[in-house]
N, C-alpha and C positions, 0 to 999 in steps of 0.2 A: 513394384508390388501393387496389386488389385487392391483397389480404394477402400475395399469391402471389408477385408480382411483386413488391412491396418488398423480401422476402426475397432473391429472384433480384438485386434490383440489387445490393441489400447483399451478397451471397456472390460476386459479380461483382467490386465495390469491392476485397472484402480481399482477394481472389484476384490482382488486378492490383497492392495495395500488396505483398502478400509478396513477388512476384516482383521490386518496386524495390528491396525491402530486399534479400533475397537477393543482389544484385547490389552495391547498395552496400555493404553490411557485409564481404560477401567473405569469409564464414563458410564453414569447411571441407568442411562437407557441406550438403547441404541436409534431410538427417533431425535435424542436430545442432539448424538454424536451428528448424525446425518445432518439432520437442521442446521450443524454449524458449518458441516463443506458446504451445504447446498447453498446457504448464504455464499458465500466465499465462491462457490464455482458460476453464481449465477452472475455476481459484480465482473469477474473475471469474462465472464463469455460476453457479457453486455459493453464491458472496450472492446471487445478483439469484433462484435457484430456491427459496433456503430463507424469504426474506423472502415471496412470495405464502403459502407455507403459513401463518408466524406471523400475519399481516393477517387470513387466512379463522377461526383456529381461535385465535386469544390475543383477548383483550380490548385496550385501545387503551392502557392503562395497563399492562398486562403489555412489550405490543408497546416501550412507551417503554420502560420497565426493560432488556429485551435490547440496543435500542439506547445507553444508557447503559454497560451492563454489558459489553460490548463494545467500546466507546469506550475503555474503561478498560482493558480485557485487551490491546488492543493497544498503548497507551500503556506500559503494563509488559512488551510485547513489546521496544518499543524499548530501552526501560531495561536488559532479560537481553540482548538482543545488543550493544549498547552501541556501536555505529558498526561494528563489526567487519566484518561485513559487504561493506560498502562498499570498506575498504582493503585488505582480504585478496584479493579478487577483483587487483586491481593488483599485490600482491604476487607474487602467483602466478603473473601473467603473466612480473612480470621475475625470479624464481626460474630460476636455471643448471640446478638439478640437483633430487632428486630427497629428498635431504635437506633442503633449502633448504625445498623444499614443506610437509615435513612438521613442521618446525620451525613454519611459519607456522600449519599447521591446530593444532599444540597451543596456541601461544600466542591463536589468535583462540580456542577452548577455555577459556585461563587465564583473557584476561581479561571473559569474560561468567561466570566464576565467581561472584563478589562479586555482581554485581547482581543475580546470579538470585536467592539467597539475600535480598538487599535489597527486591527486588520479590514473593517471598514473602511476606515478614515483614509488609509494607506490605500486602496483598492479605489474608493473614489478622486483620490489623487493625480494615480496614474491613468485612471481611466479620462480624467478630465484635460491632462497634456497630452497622452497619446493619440495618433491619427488613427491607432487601430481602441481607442477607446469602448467603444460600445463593447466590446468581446470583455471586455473587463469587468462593466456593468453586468453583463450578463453570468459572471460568477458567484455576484450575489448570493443567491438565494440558498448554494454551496455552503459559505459560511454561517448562514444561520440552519441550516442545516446540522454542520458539525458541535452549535452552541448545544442543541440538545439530541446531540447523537446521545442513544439511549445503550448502544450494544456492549457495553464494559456492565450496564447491569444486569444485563442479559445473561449474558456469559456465564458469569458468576454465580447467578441464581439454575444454570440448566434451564432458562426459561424460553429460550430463542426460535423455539417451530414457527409458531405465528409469524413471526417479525420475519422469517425466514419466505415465507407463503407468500406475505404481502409483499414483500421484497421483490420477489420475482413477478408476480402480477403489475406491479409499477413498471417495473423496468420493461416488462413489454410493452406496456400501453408510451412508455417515451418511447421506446424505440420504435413502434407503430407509428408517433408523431412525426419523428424526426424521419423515416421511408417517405410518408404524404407527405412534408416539405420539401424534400429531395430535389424539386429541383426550384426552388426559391432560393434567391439573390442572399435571401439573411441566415441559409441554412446553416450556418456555423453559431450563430448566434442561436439561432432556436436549438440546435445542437447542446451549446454550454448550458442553456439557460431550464429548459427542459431538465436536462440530467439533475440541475440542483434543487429544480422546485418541486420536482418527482420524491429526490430522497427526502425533502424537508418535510413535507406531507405525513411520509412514511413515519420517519422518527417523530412527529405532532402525534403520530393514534399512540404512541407507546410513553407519551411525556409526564401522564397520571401514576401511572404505575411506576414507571422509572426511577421518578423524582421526587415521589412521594407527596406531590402538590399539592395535598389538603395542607397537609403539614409545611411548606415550604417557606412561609413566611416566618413563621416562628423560629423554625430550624436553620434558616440563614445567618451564615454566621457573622461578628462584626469586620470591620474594616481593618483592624489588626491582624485578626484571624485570617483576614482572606489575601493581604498583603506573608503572612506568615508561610500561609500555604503557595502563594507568587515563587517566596524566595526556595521554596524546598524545589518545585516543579521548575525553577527558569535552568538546571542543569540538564533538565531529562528533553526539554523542548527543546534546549541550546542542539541537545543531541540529535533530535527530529530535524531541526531546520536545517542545520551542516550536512546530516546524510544527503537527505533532498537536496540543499544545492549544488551536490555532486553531482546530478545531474541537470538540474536548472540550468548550472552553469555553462556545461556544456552545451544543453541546448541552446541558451542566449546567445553563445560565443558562433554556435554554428552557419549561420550566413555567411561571416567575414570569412569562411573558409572554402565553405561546399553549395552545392548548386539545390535550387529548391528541389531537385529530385532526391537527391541526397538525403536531403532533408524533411521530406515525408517518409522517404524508406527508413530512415534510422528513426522518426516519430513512430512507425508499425513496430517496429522491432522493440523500441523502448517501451511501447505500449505491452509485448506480448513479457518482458520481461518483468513490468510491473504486474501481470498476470498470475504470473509463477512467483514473483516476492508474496501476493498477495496471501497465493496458496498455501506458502510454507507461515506468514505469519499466522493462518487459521490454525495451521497445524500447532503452532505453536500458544495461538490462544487457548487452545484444546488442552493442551496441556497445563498450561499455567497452574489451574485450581490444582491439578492432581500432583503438580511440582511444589507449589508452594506449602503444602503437608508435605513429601517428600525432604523438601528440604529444610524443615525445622526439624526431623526428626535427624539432622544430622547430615555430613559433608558426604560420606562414602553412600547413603543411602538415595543422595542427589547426583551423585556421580557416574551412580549404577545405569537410576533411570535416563540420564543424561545421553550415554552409553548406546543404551538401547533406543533409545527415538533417533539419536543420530543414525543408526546402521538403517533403519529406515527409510530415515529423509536419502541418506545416499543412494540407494538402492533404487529407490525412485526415480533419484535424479539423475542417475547415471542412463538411465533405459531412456527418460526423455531427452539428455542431453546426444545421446545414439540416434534419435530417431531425428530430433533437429540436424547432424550431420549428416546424414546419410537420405533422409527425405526433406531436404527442404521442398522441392517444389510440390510435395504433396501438403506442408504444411500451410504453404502460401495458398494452395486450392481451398485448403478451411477458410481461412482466415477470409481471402477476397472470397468466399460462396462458390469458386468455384468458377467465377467469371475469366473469360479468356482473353478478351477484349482490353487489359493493362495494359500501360504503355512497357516496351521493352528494356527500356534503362532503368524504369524502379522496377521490375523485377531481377535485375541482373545483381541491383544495387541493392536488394532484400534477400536473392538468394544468399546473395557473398556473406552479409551480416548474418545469418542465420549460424550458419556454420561457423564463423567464428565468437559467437555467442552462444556455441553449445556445453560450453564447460560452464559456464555464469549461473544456471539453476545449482551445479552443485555446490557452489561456491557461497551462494545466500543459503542454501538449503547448511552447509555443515555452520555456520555464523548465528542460524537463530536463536539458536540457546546458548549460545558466548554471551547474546546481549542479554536474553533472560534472567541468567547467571549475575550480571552487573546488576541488576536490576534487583533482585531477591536480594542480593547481597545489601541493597541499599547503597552501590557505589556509584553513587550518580555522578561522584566529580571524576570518577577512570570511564564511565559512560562520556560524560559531554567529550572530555579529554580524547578519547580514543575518534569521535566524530570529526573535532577542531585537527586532528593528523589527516584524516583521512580525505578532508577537507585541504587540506595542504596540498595534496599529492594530484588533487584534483586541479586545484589552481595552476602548480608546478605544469601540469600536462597541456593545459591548454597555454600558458607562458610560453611553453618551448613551441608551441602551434605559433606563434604570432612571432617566434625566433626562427620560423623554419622547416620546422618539424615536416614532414611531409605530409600530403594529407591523405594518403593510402593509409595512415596509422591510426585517422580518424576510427575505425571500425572497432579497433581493440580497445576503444578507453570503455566499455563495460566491463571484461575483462581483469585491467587494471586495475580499477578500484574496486572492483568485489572480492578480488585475488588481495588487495591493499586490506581490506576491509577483514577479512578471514584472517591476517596473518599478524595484523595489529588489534587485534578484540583478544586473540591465544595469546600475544604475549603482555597483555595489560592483564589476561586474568592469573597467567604464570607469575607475575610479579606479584599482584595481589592475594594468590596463595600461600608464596614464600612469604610473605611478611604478616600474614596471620600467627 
């Protein structure tokens, strides 16, 4: 199919989902709604632009080390915002007044305190005994970064255009960096290192308004309080960090199996997949405010709208899970630019992955609102719970690797666990329905 018109359909497609979202979500404006894909498509397109550079100008073993080193900076992403995130956005919605609000932005502040300082200490650690160290150091700036990611107030408030603008303006100017470094020895590192000091920047101009900083010392709460709020948020993180190391884990375990070609085709692929996780959590940020009214107003009235975002999310996901089968090698042309000049074996070894990671968008996309649902419900212990399973099935998969397994099977463990992830979220909520 002429490159031209795949594009046209595809710009066609989202053109006509926005418009169903817009309608369903029932978001205030429609620049507020944009602002929040456009954030979200522009993080999405800045991995999938920065990965062809590292493939043309890294080595295949440098290339795995980023993907590693990255795996791991976000995982102590999770760790520094510590669930906050997630709940403060709800808060915010049901907040009366104006203190209320600001009271929440210091305490989601308090408690990613600890951890930030916890996931440093842990990050210059491993940086300090590993021979690939420096890449570690260069995550840094990541985690202070996510200490005062401001986008849970954002959200919540309809306030996100700006943060949206600037967002994209940053991320060109690293990505411009990181093209003129392209062909330096430390490109991996200026790669990491750039991306976290780009975002910290970003979230620093939004830190006043956020977090209410006139006010912050005052409204900081004591050391019980922020221990109090620790123990409510360590079920919702427990849940963040097990999802992630379902695939941490597999990445770390990846060498002892597969060949560093392998191993940057399945980093592409993994990357294009946290792409599309990204997309549906926007979508599902988007919804949050207008579910969380929704769903106080009653079970059937969250079921409805529950209902209706899903046949969405599917519809979607089904056309791009069709076009990943059926075109990978036009996908791959996005993705590399378009360059011809790949080596032959990661591309044989990205096409094969493609296609059978075409069923995985529908798979997160029908899940987001299982976790939502846990979440509203305030069932953070069938949350962590359903993560620690899922989390099992992930360890199980790579055990039977190191018993055997063959490694043509490597390909399907996204598959697996998002298939695992889908079908154990439905029956932890069936459970938790029947015993209401």
């Amino acid at each position: 199919m002429n490159h031209g018109v795949c594009r046209a359909l595809l710009l066609k497609s989202s053109t006509c989902l926005n418009f169903l979202l817009l309608f369903k979500i029932h978001f205030p404006t429609i620049s507020q709604f944009a602002a929040l894909l456009m954030l979200n498509i522009s993080n999405a397109v800045f991995q999938l632009l920065v990965i062809p550079i590292l493939i043309h100008y890294a080595t295949p073993i440098k290339l795995g080390v980023y993907f590693i080193a990255l795996s791991f900076g976000v995982l102590a992403s999770i760790l520094v915002n510590f669930g906050s995130s997630q709940t403060a956005v709800v808060e915010l919605r049901r907040a009366s007044n104006e203190n209320e609000k600001a009271i929440i932005s210091a305490e989601t502040l308090a408690v990613r305190f600890y951890p930030l300082w916890m996931a440093v200490i842990i990050t210059l650690g491993i940086a300090t005994v590993s021979d690939k160290g420096i890449y570690y150091f260069a995550i840094l700036p990541m985690l202070f970064a996510e200490f005062i990611n401001p986008q849970f107030y954002l959200t919540a408030e309809y306030n996100i255009s700006r943060y949206s603008i600037i967002n994209i303006i940053i991320r060109a100017l690293v990505l411009g960096t990181i093209y003129f470094f392209r062909n330096n020895d430390q490109l991996i590192f200026i790669s990491l290192f750039s991306s976290g000091l780009g975002m910290f920047l970003l979230n620093a101009l939004f830190f006043r308004q956020s977090f209410f900083a006139a006010h912050i010392y005052t409204l900081w709460p004591n050391f019980k309080r922020i221990i109090a709020l620790i123990k409510t948020h360590t079920l919702i993180v427990g849940n963040g960090i097990t999802v992630h190391l379902q695939q941490s884990l597999f990445l770390f375990a990846l060498p002892a199996f597969a060949s560093p070609i392998f191993l940057s085709a399945y980093g592409l692929i993994d990357k294009l997949i946290s792409s599309c996780r990204m997309m549906v959590n926007a979508y599902s940020a988007a919804v949050m405010p207008k579910a969380t009214g929704e769903h106080l107003q009653g079970i059937e009235q969250w079921r409805r709208l529950k209902k209706q975002q899903n046949s969405i999310l599917a519809l979607a996901c089904v056309c791009l899970g069709l076009v990943l089968y059926f075109f990978p090698h036009f996908i791959l042309s996005l993705l590399l630019l378009g360059k011809s000049n790949v080596d032959a074996a990661f591309m044989m070894e990205a096409t094969r992955l493609l296609k059978l990671i075409a069923v995985v968008p529908l798979l997160i996309a029908l899940n987001v609102l299982n976790v939502a649902e846990l979440i509203l419900d305030k069932k953070f212990k069938s949350y962590f719970g359903a993560g620690l399973i899922v989390l099992l099935v992930a360890v199980l998969f790579i055990l039977f690797l190191y018993l055997g397994l063959p490694n043509y099977t490597l390909g399907y463990y996204p598959m697996i666990i998002e298939g695992a992830c889908l079908v154990i979220y439905f029956l932890i909520i069936q459970s938790n329905r029947s015993n209401a």
